[in-house]
PDB file with SEQRES, HELIX, SHEET and CRYST1 records, atoms N, CA, C and O in Angstrom:
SEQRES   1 A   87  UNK UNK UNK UNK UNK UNK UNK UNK UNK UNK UNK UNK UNK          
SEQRES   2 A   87  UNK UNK UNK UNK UNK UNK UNK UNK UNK UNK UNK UNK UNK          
SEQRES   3 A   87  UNK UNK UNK UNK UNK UNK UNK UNK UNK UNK UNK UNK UNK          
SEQRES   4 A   87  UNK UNK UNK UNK UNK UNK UNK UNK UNK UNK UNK UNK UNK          
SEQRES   5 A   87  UNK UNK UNK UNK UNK UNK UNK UNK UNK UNK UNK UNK UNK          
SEQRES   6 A   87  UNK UNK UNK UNK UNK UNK UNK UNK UNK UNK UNK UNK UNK          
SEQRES   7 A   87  UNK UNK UNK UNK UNK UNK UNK UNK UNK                          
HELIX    1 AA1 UNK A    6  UNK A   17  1                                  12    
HELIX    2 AA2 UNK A   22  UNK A   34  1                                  13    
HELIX    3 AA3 UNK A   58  UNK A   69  1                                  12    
HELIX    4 AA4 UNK A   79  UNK A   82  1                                   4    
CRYST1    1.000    1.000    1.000  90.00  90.00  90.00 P 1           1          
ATOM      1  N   UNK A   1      95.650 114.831  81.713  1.00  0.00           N  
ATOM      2  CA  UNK A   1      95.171 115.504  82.888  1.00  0.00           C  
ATOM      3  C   UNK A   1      94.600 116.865  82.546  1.00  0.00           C  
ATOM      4  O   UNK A   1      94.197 117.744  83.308  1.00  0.00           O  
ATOM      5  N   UNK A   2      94.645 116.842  81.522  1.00  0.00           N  
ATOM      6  CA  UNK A   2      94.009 118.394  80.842  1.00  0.00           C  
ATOM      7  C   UNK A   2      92.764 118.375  80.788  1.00  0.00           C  
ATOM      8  O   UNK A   2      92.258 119.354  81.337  1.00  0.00           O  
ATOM      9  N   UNK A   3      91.835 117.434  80.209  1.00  0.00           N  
ATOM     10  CA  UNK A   3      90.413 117.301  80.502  1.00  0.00           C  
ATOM     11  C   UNK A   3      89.771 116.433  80.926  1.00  0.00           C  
ATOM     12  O   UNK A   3      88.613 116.155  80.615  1.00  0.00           O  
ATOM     13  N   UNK A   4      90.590 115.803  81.837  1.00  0.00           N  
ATOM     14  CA  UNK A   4      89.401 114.502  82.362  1.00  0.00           C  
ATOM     15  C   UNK A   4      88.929 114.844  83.561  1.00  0.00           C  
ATOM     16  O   UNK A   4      89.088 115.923  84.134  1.00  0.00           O  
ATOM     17  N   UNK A   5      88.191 113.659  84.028  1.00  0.00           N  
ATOM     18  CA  UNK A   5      87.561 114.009  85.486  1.00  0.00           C  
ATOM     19  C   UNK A   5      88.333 113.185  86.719  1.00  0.00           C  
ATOM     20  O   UNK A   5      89.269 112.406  86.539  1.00  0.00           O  
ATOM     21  N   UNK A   6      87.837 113.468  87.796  1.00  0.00           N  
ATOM     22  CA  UNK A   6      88.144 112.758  88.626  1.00  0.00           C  
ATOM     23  C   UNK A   6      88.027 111.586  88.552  1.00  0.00           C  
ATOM     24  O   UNK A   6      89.035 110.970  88.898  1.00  0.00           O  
ATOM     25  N   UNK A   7      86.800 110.720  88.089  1.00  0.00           N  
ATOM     26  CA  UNK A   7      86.618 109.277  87.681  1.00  0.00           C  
ATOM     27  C   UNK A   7      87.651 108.997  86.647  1.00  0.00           C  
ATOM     28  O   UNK A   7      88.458 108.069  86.712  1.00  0.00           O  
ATOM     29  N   UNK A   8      87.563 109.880  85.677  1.00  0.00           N  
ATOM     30  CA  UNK A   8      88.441 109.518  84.184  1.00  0.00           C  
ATOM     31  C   UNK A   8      89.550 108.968  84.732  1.00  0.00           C  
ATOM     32  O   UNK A   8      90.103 107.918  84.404  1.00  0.00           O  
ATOM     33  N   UNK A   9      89.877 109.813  85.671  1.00  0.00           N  
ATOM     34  CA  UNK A   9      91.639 109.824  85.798  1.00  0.00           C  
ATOM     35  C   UNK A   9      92.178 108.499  86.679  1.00  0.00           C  
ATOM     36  O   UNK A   9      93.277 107.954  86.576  1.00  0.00           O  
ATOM     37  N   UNK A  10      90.841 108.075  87.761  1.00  0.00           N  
ATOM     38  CA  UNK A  10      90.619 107.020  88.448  1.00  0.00           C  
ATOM     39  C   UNK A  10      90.828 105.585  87.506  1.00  0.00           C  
ATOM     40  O   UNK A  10      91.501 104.555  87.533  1.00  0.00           O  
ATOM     41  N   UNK A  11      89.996 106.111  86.834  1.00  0.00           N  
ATOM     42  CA  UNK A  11      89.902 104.705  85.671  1.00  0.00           C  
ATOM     43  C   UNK A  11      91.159 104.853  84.754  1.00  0.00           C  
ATOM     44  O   UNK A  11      91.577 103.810  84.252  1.00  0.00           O  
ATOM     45  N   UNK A  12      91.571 105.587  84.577  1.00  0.00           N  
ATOM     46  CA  UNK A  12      92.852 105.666  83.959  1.00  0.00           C  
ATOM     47  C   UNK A  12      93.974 105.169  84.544  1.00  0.00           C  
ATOM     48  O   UNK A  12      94.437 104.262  83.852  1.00  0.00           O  
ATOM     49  N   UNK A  13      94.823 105.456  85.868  1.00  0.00           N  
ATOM     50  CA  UNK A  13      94.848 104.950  86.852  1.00  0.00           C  
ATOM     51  C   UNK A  13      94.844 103.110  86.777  1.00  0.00           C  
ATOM     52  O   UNK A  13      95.765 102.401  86.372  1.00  0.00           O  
ATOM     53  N   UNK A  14      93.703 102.738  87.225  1.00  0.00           N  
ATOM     54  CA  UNK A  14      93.417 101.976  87.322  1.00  0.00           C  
ATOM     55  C   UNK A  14      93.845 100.635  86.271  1.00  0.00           C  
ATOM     56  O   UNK A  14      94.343  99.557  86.597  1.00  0.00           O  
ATOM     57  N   UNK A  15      93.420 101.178  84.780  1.00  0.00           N  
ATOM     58  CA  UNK A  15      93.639 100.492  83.966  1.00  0.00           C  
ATOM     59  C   UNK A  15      94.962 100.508  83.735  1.00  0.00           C  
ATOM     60  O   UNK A  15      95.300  99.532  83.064  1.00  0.00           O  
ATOM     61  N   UNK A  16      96.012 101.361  84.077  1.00  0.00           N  
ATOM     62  CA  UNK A  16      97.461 101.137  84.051  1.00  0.00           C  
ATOM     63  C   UNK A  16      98.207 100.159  85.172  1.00  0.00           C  
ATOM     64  O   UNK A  16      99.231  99.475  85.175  1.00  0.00           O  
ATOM     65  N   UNK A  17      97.139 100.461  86.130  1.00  0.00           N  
ATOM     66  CA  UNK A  17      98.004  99.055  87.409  1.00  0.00           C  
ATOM     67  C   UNK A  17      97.686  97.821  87.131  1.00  0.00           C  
ATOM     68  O   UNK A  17      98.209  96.826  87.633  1.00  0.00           O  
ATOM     69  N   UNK A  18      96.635  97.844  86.151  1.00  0.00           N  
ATOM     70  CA  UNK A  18      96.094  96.646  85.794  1.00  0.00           C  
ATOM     71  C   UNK A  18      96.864  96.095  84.255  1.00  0.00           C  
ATOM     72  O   UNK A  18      96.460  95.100  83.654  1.00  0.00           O  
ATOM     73  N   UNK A  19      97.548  96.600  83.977  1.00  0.00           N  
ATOM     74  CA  UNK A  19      97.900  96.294  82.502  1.00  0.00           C  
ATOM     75  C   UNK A  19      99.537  95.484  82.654  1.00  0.00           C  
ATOM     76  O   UNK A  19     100.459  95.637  83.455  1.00  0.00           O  
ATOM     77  N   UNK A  20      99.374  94.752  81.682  1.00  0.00           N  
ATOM     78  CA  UNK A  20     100.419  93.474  82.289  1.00  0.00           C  
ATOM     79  C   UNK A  20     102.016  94.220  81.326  1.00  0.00           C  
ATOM     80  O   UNK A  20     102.979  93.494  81.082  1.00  0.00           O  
ATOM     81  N   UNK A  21     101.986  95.438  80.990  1.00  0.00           N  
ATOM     82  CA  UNK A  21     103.202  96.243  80.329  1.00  0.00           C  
ATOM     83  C   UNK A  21     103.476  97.237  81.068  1.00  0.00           C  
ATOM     84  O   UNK A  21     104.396  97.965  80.697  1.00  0.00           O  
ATOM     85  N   UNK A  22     102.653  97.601  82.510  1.00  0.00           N  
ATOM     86  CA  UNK A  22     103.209  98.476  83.605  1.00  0.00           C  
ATOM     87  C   UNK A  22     104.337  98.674  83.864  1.00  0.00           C  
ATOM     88  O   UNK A  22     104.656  99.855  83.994  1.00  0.00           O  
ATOM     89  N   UNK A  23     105.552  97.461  84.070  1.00  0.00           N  
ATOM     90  CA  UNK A  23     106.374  97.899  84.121  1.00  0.00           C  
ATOM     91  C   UNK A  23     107.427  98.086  82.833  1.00  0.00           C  
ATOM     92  O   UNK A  23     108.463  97.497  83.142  1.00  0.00           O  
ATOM     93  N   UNK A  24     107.511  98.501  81.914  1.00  0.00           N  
ATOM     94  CA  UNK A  24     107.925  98.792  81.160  1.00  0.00           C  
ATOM     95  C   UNK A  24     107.496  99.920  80.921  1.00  0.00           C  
ATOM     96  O   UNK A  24     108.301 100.743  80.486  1.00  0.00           O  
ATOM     97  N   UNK A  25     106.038 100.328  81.137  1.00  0.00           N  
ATOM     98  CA  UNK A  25     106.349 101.971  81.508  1.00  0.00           C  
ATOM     99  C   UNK A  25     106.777 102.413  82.251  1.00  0.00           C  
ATOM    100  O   UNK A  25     106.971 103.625  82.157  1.00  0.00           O  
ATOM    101  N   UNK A  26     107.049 101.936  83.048  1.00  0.00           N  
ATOM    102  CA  UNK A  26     107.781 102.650  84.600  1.00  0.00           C  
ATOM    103  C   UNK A  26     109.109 102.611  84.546  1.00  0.00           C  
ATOM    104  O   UNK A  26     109.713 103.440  85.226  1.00  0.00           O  
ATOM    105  N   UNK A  27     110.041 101.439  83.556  1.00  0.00           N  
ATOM    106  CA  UNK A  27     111.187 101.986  83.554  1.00  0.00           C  
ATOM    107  C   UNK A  27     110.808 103.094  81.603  1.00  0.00           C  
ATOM    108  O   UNK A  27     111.803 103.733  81.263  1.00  0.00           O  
ATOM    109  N   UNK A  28     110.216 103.155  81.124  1.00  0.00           N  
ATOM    110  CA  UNK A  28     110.266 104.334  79.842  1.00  0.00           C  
ATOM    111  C   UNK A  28     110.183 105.652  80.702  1.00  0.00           C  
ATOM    112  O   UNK A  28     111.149 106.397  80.536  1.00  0.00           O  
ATOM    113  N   UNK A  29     109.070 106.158  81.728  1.00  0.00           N  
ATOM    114  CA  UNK A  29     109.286 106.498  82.552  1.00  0.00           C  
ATOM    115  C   UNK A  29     110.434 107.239  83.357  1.00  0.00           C  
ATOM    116  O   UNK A  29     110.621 108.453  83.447  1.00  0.00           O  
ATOM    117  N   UNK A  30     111.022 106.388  83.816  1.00  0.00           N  
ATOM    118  CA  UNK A  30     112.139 106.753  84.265  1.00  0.00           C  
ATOM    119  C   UNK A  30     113.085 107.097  83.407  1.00  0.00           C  
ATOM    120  O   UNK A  30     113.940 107.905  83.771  1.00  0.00           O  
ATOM    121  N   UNK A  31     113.106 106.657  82.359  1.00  0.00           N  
ATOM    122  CA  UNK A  31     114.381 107.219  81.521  1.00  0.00           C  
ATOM    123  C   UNK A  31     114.233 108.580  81.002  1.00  0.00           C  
ATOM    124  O   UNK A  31     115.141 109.410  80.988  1.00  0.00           O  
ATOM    125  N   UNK A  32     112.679 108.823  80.447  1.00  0.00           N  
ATOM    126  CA  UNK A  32     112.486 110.121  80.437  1.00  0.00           C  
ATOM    127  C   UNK A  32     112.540 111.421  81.378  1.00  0.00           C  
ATOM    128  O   UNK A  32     112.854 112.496  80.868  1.00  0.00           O  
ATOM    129  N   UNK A  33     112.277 111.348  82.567  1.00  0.00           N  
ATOM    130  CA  UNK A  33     112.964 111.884  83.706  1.00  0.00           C  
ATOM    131  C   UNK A  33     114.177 111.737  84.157  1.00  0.00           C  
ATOM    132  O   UNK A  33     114.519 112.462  85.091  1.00  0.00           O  
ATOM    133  N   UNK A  34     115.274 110.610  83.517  1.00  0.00           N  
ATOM    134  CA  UNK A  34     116.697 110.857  83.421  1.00  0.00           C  
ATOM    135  C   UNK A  34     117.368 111.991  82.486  1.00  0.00           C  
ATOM    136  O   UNK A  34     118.307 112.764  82.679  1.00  0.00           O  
ATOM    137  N   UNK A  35     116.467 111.765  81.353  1.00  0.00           N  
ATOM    138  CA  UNK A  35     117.201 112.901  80.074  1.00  0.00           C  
ATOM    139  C   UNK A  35     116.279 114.582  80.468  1.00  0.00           C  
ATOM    140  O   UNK A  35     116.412 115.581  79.761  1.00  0.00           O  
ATOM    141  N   UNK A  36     115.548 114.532  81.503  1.00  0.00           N  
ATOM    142  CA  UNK A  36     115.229 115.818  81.377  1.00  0.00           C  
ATOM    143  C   UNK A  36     113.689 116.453  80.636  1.00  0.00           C  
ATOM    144  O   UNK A  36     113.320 117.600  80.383  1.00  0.00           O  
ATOM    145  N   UNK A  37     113.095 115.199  80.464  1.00  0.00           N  
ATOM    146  CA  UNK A  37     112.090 115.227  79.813  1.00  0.00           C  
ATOM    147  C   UNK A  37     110.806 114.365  80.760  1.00  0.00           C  
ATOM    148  O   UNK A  37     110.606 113.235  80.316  1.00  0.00           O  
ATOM    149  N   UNK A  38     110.228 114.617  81.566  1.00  0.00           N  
ATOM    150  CA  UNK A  38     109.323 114.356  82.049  1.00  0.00           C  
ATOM    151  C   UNK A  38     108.224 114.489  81.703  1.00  0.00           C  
ATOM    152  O   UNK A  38     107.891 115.617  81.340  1.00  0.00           O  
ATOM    153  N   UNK A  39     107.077 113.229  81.675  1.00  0.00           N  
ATOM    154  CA  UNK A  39     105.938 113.336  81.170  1.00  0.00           C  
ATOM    155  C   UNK A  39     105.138 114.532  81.936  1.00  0.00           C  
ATOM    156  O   UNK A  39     105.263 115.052  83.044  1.00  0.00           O  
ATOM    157  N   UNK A  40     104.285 114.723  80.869  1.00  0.00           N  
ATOM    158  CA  UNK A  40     103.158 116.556  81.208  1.00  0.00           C  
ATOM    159  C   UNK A  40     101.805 116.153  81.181  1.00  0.00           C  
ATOM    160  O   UNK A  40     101.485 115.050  80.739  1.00  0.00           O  
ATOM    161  N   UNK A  41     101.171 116.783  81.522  1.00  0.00           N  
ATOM    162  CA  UNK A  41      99.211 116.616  81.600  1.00  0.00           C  
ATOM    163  C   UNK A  41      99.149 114.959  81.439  1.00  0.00           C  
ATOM    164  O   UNK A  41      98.549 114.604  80.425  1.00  0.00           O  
ATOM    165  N   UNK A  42      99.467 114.306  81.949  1.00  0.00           N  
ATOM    166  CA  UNK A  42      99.188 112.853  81.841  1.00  0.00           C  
ATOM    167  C   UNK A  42      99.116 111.999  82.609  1.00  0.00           C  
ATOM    168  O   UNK A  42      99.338 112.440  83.737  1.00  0.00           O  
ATOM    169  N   UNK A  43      98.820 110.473  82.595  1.00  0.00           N  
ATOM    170  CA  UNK A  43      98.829 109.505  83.741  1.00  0.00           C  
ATOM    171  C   UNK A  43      99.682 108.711  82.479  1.00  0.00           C  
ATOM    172  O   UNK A  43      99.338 108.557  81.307  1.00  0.00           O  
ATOM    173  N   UNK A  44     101.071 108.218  83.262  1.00  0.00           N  
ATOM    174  CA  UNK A  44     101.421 107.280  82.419  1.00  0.00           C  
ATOM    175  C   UNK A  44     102.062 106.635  84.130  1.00  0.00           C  
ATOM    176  O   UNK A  44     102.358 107.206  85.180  1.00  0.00           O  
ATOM    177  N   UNK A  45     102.057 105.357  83.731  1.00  0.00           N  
ATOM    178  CA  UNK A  45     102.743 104.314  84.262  1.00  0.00           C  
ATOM    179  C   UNK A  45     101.833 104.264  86.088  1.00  0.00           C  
ATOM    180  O   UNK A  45     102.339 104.120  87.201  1.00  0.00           O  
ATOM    181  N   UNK A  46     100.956 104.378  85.838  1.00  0.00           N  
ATOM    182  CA  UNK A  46      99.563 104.560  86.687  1.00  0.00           C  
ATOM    183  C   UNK A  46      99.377 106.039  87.843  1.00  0.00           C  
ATOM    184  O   UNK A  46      98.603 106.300  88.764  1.00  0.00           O  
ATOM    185  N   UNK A  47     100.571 106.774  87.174  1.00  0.00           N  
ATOM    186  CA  UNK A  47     100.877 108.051  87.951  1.00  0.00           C  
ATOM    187  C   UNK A  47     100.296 109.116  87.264  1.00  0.00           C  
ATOM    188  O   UNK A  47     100.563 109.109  86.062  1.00  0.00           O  
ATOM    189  N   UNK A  48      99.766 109.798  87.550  1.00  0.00           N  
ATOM    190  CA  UNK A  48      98.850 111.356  87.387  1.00  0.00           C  
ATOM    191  C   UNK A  48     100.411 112.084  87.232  1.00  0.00           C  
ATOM    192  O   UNK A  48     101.431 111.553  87.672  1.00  0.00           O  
ATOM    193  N   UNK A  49     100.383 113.381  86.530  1.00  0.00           N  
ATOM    194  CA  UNK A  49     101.525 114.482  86.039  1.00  0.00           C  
ATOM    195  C   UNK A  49     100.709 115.277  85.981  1.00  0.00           C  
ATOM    196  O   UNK A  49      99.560 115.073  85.589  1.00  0.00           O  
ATOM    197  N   UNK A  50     101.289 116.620  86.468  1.00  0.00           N  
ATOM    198  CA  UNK A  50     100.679 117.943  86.264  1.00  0.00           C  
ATOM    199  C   UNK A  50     101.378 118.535  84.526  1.00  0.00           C  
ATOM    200  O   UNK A  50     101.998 117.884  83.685  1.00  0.00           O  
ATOM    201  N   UNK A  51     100.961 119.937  84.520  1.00  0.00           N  
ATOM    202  CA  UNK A  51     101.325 120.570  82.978  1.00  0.00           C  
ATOM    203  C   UNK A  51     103.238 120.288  83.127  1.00  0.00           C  
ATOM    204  O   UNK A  51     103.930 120.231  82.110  1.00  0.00           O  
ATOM    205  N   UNK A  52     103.699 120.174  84.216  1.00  0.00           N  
ATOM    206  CA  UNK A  52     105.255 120.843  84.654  1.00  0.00           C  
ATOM    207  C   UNK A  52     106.208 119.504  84.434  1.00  0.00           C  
ATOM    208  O   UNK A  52     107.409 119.558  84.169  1.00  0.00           O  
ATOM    209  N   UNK A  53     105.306 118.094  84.624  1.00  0.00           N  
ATOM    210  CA  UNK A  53     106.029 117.006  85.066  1.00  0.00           C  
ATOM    211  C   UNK A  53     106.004 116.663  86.542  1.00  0.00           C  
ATOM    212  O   UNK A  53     106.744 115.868  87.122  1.00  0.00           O  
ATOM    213  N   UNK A  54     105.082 117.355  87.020  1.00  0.00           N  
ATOM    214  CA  UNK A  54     105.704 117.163  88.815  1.00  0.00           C  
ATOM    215  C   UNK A  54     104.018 115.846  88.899  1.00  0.00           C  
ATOM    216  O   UNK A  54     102.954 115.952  88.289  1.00  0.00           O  
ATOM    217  N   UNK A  55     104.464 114.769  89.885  1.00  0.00           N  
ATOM    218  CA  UNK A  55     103.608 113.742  90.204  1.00  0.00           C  
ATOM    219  C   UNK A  55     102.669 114.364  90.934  1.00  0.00           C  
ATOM    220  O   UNK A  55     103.026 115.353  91.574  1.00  0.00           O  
ATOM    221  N   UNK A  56     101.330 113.942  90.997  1.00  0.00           N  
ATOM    222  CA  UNK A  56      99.945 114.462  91.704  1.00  0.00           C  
ATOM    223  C   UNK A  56      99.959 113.576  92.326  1.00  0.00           C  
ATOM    224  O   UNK A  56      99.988 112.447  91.838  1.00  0.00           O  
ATOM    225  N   UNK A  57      99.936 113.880  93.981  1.00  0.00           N  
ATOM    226  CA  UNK A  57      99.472 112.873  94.864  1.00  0.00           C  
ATOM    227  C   UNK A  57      98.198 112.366  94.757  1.00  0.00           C  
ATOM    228  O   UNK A  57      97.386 113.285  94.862  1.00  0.00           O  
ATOM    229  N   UNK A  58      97.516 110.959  94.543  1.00  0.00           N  
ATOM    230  CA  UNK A  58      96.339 110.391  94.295  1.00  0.00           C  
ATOM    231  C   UNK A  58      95.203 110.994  95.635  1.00  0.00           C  
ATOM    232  O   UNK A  58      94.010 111.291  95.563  1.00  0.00           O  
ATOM    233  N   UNK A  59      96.134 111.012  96.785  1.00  0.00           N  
ATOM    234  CA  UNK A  59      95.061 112.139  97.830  1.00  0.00           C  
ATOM    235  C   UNK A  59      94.747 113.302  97.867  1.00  0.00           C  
ATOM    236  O   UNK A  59      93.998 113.896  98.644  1.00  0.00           O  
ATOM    237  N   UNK A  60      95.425 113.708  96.863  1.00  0.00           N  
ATOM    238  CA  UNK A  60      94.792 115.307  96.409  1.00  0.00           C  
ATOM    239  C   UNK A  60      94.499 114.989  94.679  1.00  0.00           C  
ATOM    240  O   UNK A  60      93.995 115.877  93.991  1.00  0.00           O  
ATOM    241  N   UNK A  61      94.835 113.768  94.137  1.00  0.00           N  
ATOM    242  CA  UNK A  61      94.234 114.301  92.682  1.00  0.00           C  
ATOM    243  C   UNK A  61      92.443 115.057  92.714  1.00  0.00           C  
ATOM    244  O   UNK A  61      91.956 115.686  91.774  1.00  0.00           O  
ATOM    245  N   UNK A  62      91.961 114.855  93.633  1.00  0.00           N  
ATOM    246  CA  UNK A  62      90.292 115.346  93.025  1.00  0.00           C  
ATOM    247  C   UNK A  62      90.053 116.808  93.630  1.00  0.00           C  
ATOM    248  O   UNK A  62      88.936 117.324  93.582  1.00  0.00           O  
ATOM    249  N   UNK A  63      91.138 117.440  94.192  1.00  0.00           N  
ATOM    250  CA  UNK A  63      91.350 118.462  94.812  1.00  0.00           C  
ATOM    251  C   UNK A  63      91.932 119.338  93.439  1.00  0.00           C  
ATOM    252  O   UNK A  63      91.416 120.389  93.059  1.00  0.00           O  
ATOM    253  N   UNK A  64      93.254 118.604  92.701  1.00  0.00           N  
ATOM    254  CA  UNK A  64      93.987 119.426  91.579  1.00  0.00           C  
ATOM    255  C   UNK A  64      93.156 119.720  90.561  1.00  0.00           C  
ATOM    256  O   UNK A  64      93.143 120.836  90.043  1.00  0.00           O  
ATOM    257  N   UNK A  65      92.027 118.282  90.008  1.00  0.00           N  
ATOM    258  CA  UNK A  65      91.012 118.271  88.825  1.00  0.00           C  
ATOM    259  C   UNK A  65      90.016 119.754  89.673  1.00  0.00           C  
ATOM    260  O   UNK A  65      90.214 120.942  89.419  1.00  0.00           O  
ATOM    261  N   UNK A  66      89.468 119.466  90.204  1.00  0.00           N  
ATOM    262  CA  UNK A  66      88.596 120.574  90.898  1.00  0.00           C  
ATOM    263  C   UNK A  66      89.534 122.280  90.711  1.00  0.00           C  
ATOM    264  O   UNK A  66      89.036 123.210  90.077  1.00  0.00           O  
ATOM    265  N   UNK A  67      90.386 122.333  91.136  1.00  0.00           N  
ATOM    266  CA  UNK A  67      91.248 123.724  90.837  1.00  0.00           C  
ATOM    267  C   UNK A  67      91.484 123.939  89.428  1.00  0.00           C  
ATOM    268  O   UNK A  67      91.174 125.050  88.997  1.00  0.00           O  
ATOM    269  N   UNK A  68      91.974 123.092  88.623  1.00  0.00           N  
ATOM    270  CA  UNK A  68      92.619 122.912  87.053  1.00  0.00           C  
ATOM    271  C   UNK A  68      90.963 123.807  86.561  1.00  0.00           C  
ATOM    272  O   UNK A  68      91.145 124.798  85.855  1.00  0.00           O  
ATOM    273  N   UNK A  69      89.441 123.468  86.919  1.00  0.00           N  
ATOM    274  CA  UNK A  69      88.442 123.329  86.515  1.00  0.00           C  
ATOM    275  C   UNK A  69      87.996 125.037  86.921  1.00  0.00           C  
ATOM    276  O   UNK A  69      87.196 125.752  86.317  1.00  0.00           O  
ATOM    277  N   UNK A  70      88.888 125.397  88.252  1.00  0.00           N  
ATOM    278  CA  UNK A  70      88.365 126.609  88.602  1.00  0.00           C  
ATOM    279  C   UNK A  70      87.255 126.849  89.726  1.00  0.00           C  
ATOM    280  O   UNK A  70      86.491 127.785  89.961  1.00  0.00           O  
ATOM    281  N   UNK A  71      87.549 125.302  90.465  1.00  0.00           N  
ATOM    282  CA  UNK A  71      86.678 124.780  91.776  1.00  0.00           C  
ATOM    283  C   UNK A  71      87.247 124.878  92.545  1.00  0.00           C  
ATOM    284  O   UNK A  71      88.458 124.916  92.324  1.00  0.00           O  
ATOM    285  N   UNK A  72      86.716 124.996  94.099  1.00  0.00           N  
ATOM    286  CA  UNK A  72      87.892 123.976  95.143  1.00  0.00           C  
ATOM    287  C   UNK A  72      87.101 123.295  95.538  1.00  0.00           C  
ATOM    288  O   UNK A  72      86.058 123.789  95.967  1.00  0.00           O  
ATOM    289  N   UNK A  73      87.333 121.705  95.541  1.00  0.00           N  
ATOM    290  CA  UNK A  73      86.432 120.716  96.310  1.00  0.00           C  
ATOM    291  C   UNK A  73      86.812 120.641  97.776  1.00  0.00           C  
ATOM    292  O   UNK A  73      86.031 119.955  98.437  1.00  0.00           O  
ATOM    293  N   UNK A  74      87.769 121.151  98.411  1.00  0.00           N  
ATOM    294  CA  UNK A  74      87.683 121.513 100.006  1.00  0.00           C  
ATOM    295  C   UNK A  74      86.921 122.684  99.826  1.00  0.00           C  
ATOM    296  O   UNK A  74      85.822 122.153  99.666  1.00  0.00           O  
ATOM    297  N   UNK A  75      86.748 123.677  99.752  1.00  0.00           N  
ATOM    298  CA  UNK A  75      85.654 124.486 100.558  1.00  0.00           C  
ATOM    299  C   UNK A  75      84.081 123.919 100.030  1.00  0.00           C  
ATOM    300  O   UNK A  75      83.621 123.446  98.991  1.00  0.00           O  
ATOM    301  N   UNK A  76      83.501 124.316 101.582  1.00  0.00           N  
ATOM    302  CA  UNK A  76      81.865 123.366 101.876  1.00  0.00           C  
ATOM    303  C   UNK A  76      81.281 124.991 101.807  1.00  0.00           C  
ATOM    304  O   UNK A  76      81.680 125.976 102.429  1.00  0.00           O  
ATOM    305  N   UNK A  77      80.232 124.871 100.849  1.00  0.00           N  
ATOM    306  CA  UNK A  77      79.342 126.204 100.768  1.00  0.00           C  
ATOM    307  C   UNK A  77      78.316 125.820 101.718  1.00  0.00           C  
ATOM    308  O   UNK A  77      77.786 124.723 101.898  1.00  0.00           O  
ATOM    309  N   UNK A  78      78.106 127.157 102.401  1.00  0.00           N  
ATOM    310  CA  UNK A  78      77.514 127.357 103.654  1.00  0.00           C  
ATOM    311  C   UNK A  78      75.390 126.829 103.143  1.00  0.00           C  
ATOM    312  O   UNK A  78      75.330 126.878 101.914  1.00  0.00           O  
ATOM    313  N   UNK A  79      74.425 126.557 103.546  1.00  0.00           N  
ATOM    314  CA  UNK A  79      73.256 126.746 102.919  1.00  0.00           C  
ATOM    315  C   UNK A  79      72.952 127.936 102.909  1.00  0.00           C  
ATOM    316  O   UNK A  79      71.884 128.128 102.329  1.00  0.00           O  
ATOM    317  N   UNK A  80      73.542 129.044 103.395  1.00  0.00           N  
ATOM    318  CA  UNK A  80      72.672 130.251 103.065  1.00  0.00           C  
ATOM    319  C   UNK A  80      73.451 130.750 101.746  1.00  0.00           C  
ATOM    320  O   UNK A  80      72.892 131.737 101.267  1.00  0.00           O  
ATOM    321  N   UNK A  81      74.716 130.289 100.951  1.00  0.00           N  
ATOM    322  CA  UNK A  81      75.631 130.804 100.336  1.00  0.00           C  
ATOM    323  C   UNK A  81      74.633 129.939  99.117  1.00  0.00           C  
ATOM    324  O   UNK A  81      73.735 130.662  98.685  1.00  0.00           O  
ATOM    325  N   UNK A  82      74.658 128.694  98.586  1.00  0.00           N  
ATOM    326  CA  UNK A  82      73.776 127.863  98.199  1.00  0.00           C  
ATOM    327  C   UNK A  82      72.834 128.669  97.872  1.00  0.00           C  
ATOM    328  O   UNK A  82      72.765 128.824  96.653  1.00  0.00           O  
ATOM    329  N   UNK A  83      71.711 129.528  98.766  1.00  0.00           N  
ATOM    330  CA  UNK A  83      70.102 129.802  98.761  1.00  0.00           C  
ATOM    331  C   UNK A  83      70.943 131.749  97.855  1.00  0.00           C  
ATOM    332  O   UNK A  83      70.602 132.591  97.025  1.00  0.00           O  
ATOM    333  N   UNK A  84      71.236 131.676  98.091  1.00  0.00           N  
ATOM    334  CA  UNK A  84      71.939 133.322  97.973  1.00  0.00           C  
ATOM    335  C   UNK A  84      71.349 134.276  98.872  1.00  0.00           C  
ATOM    336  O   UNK A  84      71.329 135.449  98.499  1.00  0.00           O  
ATOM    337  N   UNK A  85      70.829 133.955 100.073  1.00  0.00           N  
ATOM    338  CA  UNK A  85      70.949 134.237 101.088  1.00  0.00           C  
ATOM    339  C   UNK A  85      72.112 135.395 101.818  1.00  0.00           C  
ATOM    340  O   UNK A  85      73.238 134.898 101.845  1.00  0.00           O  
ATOM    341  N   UNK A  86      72.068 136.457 102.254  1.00  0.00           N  
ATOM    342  CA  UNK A  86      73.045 137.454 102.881  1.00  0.00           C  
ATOM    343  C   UNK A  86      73.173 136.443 104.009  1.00  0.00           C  
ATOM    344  O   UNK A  86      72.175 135.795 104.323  1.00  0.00           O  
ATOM    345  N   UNK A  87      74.503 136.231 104.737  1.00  0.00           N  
ATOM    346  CA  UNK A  87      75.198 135.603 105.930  1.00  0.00           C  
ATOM    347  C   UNK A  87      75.047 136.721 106.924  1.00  0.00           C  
ATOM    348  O   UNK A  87      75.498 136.600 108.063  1.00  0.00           O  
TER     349      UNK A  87                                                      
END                                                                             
């Protein structure tokens, strides 16, 4: 989750719900968040992780990639902000 994109992470994602050893990451997974060790910057077991271990909700992952990047994809630039236009 350190440098991909919103698609990357989609397709990343993706290819983990699709992979017929899913659940066996999901209980490796879990055991690592039993001992205290939670996965970091990653998608394992078709779940997005921030730097901390904490899960990224998939309805805000393109919101977190956009911030991580130094964006916010919720705010809508105005057209005069766009033109550089004074408001």
């Amino acid at each position: 989750m350190d440098q991909t994109t919103h698609r990357g992470a989609l397709a990343a994602i993706g290819t983990c719900s699709a992979c017929p050893l899913l659940t066996m990451c999901q209980i490796a997974a879990a055991h690592e968040f039993a001992t205290g060790r939670p996965p970091s910057s990653m998608i394992w077991a078709a779940i997005p992780y921030d730097e901390v271990g904490t899960e990224i909700r998939l309805d805000f992952l393109k919101e977190f990639i956009a911030r991580r990047d130094g964006r916010s994809s919720s705010v809508k630039r105005t057209s005069s902000q766009r033109s550089g236009a004074a408001a």
